[in-house]
N, C-alpha and C positions, 0 to 999 in steps of 0.2 A: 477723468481719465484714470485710467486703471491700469495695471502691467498685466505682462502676458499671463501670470499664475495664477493672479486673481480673478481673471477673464475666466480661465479654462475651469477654474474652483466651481464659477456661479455658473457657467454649462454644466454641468457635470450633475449639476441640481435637475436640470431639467431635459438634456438630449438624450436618448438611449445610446448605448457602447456604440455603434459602427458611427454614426455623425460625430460622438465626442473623441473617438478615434483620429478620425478624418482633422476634427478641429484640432487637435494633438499635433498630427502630422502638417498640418497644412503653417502652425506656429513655429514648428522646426524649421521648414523648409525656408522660413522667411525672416529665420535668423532671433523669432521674439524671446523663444524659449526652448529647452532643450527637455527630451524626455528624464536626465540625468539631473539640470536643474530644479525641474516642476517638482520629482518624487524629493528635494532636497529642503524643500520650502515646506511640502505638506506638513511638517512636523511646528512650521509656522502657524498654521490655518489650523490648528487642532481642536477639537470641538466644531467646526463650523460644518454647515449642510455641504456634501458634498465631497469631503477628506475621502470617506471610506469606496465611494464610488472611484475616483479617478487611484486609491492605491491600489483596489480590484484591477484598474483598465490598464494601470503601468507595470502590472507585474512584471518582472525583467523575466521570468519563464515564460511569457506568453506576449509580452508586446513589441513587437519590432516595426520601425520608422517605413513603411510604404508610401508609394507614388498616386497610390487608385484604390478607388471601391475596390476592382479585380480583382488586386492583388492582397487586399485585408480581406476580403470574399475564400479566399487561397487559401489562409492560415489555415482555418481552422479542419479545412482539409488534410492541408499534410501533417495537423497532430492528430486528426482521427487516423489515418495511416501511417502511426508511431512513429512520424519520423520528430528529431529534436527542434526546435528553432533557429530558422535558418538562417542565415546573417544574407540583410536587403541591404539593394543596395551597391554593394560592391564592386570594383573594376578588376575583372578578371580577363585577361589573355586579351586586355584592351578596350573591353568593353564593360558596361556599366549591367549587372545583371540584375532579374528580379529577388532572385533566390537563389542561395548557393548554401551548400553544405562540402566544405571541405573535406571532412572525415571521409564522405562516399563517394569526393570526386561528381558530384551532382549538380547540375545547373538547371534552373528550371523558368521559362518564361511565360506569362501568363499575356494575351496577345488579344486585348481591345483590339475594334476597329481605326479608333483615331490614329494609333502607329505605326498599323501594318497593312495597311489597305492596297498603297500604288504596289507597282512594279519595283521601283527602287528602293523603296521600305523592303517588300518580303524578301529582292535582292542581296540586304543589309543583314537581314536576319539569316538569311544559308550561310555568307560567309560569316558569323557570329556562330552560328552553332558547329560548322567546319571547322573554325578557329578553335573550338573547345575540344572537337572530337580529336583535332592533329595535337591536342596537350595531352590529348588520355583522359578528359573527363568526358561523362555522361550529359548530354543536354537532351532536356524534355521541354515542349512548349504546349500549353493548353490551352485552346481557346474561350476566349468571355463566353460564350455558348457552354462548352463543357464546363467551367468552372460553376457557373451561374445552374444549369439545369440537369448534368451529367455528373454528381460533385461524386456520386456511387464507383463511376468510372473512372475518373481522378483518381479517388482515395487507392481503388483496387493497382490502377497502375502504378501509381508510388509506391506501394505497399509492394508491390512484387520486384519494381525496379531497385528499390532500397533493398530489400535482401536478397538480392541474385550484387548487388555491388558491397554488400557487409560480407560477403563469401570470398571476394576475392582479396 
């Protein structure tokens, strides 16, 4: 038996970023380890295969705790369209969001089929983005479709949405 750090150490050998991502995330979510804990240990594990890989994949500039492929799919969209790292995650105006950036007042959902399929899913989702809009923030929702094979159209509309809301 092994604990969660040691676990994620000898992944880290062998999974490429998006799976040892996933295994990261999937460790939080289930209480084993935390991404604040893991980078706290690494300095334990030093020398061994694998340190330099999982400091790369926690950089606190680049790594934030996701729910889905989709939405680590996402990231690296909104930093090719300069925008900072968003804080996942969070309960905003009642609800639990994918992405938010405070600074711009921006919400952003990224919308698999498993969540949003029926009627009273996509229901959930207008009042969620109505909910944001009567706060004064921006909500943008992209679909696994766009995010996965349109990432050029993503990028360009965060790109113009973030700086038409850095203006006001």
């Amino acid at each position: 038996m092994t604990t969660g750090q040691r676990t994620l150490l000898d992944l880290a050998r062998i999974l490429p970023r998006g799976p040892l991502e996933a295994a990261i995330n999937a460790a939080d979510k289930h209480g084993l380890v935390t991404p604040e804990s893991l980078r706290s240990k690494l300095d334990d594990y030093a020398g061994l295969p694998g340190v330099a890989v999982l400091r790369r994949v926690l950089d606190r500039r680049t790594f934030a705790l996701t729910d889905s492929e989709l939405e680590r799919r996402f990231l690296p969209i909104a930093e090719w369209a300069g925008l900072p790292l968003p804080l996942t995650g969070q309960h905003v105006n009642g609800f639990k969001v994918d992405f938010y950036w405070p600074d711009l007042g921006l919400v952003v959902e990224t919308d698999g089929l498993r969540y949003h399929r029926t009627a009273a899913q996509q229901t959930r989702d207008r009042q969620r983005d109505q909910a944001h809009t009567a706060a004064g923030l921006t909500p943008l929702r992209f679909t696994h479709a766009q995010v996965r094979y349109e990432a050029r159209y993503v990028r360009t509309t965060l790109a113009t949405v973030a700086r038409r809301l850095r203006r006001r």
